[in-house]
C-alpha positions in Angstrom: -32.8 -26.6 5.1 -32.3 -27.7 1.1 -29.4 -24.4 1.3 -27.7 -25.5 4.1 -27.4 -28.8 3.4 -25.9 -27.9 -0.2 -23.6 -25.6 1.9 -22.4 -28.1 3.8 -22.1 -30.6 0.8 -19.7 -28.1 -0.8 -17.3 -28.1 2.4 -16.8 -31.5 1.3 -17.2 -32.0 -2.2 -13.5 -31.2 -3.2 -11.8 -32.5 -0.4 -9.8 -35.6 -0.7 -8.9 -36.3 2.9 -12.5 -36.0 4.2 -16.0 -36.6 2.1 -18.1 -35.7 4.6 -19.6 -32.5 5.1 -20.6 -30.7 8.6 -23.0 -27.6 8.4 -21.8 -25.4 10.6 -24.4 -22.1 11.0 -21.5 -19.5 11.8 -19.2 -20.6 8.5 -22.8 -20.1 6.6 -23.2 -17.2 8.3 -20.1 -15.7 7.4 -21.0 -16.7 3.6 -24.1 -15.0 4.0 -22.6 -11.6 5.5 -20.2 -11.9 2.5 -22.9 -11.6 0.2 -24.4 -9.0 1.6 -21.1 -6.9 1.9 -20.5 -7.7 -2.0 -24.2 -6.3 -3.2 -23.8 -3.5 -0.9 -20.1 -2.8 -2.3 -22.1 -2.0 -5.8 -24.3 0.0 -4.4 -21.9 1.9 -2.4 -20.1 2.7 -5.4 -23.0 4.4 -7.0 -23.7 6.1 -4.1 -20.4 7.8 -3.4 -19.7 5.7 -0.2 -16.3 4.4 -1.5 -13.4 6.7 -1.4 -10.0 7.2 -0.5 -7.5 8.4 2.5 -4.0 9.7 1.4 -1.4 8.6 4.2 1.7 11.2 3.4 5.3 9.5 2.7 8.0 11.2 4.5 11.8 12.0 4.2 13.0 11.6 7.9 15.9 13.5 7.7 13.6 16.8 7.2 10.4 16.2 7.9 9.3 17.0 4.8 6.3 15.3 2.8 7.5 13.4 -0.3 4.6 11.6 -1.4 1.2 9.7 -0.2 -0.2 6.5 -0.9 -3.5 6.6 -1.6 -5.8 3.7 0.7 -9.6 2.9 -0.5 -12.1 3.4 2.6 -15.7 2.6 2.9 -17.5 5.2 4.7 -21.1 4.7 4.7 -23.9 7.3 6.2 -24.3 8.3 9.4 -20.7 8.2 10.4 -20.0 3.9 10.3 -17.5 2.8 8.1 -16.3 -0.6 6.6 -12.9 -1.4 7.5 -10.5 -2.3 4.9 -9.1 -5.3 6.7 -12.9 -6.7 6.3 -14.1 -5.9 2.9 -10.7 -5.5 0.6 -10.3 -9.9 1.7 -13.6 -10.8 0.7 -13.6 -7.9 -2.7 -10.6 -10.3 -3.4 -12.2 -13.8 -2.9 -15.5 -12.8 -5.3 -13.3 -10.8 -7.9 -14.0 -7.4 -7.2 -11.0 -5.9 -6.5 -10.4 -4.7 -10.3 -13.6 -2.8 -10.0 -12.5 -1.4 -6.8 -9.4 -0.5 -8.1 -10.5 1.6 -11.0 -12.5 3.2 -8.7 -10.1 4.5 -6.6 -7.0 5.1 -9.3 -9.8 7.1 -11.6 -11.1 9.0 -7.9 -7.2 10.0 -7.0 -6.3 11.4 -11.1 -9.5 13.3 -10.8 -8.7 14.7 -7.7 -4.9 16.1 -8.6 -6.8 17.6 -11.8 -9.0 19.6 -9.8 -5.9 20.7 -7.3 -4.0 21.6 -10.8 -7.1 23.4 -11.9 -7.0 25.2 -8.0 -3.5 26.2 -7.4 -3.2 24.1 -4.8 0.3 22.6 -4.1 -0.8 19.5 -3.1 -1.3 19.0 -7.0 2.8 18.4 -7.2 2.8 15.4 -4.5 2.9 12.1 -6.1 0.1 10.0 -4.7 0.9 6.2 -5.2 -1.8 3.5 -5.8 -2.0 -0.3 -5.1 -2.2 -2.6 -8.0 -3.5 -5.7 -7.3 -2.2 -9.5 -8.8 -6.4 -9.7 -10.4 -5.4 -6.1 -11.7 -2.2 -7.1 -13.5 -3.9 -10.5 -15.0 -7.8 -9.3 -15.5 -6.9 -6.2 -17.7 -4.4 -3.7 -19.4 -3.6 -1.1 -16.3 -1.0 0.5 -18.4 -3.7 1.4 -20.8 -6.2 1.9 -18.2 -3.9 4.4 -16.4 -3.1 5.9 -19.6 -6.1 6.9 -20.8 -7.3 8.5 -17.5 -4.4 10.4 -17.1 -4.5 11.6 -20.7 -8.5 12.6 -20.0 -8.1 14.6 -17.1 -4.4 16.4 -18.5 -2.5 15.1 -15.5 1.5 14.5 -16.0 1.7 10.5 -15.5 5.0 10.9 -12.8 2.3 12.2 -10.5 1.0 8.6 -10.4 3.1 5.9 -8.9 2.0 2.0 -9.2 2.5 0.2 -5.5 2.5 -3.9 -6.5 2.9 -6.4 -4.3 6.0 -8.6 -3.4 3.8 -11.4 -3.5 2.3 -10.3 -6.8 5.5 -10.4 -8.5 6.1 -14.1 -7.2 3.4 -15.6 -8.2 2.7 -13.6 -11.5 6.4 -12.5 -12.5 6.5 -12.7 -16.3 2.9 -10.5 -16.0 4.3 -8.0 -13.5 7.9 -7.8 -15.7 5.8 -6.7 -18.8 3.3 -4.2 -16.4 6.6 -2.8 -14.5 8.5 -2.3 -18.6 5.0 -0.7 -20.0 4.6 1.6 -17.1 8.2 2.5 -16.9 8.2 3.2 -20.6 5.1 5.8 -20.1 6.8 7.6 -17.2 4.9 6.0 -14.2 7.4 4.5 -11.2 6.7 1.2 -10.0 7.2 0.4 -6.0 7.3 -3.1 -5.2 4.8 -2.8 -1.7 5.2 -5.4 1.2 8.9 -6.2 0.4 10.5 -9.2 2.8 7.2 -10.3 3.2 7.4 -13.5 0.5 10.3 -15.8 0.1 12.2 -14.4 -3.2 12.4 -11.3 -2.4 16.3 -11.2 -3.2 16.2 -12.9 -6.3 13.1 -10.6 -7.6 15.2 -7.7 -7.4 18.0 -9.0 -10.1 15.2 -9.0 -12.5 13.1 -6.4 -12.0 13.2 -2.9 -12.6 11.8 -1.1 -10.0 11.7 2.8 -8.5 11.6 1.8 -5.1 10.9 -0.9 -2.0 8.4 -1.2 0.7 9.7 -2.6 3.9 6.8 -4.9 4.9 6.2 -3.7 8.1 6.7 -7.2 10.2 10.6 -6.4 10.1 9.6 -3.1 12.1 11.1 -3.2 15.8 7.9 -2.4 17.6 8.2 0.2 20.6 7.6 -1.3 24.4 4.4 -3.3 24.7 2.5 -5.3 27.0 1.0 -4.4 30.3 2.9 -1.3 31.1 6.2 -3.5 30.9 9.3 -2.0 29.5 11.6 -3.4 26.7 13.8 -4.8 29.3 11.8 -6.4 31.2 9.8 -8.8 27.8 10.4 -12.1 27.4 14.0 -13.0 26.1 12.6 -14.7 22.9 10.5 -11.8 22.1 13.2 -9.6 22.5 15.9 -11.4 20.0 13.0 -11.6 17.5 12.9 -7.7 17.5 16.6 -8.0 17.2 16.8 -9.9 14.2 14.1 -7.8 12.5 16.5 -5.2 13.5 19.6 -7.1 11.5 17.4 -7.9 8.6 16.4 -4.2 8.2 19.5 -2.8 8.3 21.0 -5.8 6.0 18.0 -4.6 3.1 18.9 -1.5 3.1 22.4 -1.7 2.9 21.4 -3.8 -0.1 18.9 -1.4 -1.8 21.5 1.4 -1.4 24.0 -1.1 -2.9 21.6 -1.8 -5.8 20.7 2.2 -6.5 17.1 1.4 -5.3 15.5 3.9 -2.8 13.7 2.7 0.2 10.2 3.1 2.1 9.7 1.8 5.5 5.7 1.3 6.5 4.3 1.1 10.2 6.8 3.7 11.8 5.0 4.2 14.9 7.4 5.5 17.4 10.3 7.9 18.1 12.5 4.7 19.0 11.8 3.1 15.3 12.5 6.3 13.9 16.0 6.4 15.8 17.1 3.3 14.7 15.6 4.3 10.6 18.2 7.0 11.0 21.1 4.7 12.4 20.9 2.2 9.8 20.6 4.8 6.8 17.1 4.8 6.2 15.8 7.7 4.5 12.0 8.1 3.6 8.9 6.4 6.1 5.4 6.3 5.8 3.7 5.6 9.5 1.4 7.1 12.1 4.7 8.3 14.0 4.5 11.8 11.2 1.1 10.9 9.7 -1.8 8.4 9.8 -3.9 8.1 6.9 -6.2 11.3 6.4 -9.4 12.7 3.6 -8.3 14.6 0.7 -9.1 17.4 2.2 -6.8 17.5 5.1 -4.0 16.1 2.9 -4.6 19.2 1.0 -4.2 21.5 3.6 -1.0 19.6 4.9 0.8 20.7 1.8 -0.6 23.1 0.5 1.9 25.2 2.0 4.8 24.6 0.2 7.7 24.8 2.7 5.9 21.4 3.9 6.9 20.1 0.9 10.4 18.7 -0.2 10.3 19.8 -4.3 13.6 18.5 -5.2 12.9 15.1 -3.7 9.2 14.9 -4.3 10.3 11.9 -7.1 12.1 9.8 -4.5 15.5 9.7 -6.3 18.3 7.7 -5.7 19.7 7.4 -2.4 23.2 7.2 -3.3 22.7 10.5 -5.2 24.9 12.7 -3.8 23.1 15.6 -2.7 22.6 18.2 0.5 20.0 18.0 2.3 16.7 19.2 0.8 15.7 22.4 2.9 12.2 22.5 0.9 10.5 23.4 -2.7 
């Protein structure tokens, strides 16, 4: 009773609009399951529990696999797992995202050594990996992802750093010096969830980055609800889907414009795809080619190499003018 009433005191205890505090058993409860979920975290990292999936990055106008982003999952024994959307929030809140993070960059550098070490071509794939805002102010990544990429003799430009949009607003100056460190070692910098914040314009005057992220709420979603058809939704649902549409095409006309290349997340359908292709859009990453799969499958995926677009494998500019790749 003595812990729930100190619970409930703390609801309270930094408020200025209300000093009274209200215990209320499913809000403890939920602190209570996030505890658990936080000592169970360490333990799952000893015992091999966390890993990672690869979803494959694709240019649209082949088919061809480009890259992957690496995603952290939390498979535990038996077959359950831990979704992402419910441990990565709380990892956040209680400060353990760096030690997630390491985790999973030093899991995916070990990983392309052994591929190297096997032949496979799957070792030429750039695999990209999230860097988080409590990354980028808790420790040095640059030296961090140096040194593990000098350990295990892997060429940094197989390692690409994926920062949020909202990461570089609220920590600029700290992301400018990561984004000029890692840059000046060879490893591209992707600024993930793009459109998603409010300076998303203004960001891009100042810093240097290898490529974009469409967030993927600008994505015109395929038909819907209850068997309707486009058509037939509600008219303010469809002029939302519209504008997404406008503001999609307007970015990249403007990334092309500004010589940066562009990756569109969440392409689920043949009709998104369509309208990629009509307004210029070049490489996606979505459940439309691929969803997210284990190593292992990602290996077999391109280990063939006519899978595999060589010359474009490094997401070069879009304005370069080239033909179209036909395959390593």
């Amino acid at each position: 009773m003595y812990a729930k009433a100190l619970f409930a005191k703390q609801t309270a205890k930094h408020s200025y609009e209300n000093r009274i505090g209200f215990f209320r058993p499913a809000a403890f409860k939920q602190r209570a399951d996030e505890h658990e979920l936080l000592a169970g975290f360490q333990y799952a990292l000893g015992e091999g529990e966390i890993t990672f999936d690869v979803q494959p990055q694709v240019d649209i106008r082949t088919g061809l696999v480009v890259g992957g982003e690496a995603l952290a999952r939390w498979r535990r024994p038996g077959g359950t797992s831990v979704s992402p959307a419910q441990f990565v929030p709380i990892l956040e809140r209680n400060g353990f995202i760096p030690m997630l993070d390491k985790f999973i960059w030093h899991s995916v550098i070990k990983w392309q050594s052994e591929l190297i070490a096997d032949g496979n071509g799957a070792a030429q794939v750039p695999i990209s990996v999230n860097v988080s805002r409590m990354d980028i102010t808790g420790f040095d990544v640059p030296a961090f992802l140096g040194r593990t990429l000098t350990h295990y003799g892997i060429s940094l430009s197989l390692i690409k750093a994926e920062v949020t949009e909202t990461s570089f607003a609220q920590s600029r100056e700290a992301v400018e010096e990561l984004a000029s460190a890692l840059k000046s070692m060879g490893i591209a910098i992707y600024m993930d969830d793009f459109g998603s914040g409010m300076s998303s314009l203004g960001m891009l005057k100042g810093i240097d980055v290898d490529a974009i992220k469409f967030d993927r709420e600008f994505l015109i979603h395929e038909v819907a609800e209850n068997g309707q058809i486009a058509s037939e939704l509600a008219a303010e649902e469809t002029a939302d889907k519209e504008r997404g549409g406008f503001i999609v095409d307007s970015m990249i006309v403007m990334a092309k414009n500004l010589d940066i290349p562009v990756i569109v997340e969440e392409a689920e359908s043949e009709e998104q795809i369509a309208f990629l292709k009509a307004v210029g859009a070049r490489y996606v990453q979505g459940f439309y080619y691929y969803r997210p799969m284990p190593p292992e499958a990602f290996e077999r995926l391109v280990s063939d190499e006519r899978g595999v677009d060589g010359r474009d494998v490094r997401l070069p500019s879009e304005r370069a003018d080239e033909a179209p790749a036909t395959g390593a």
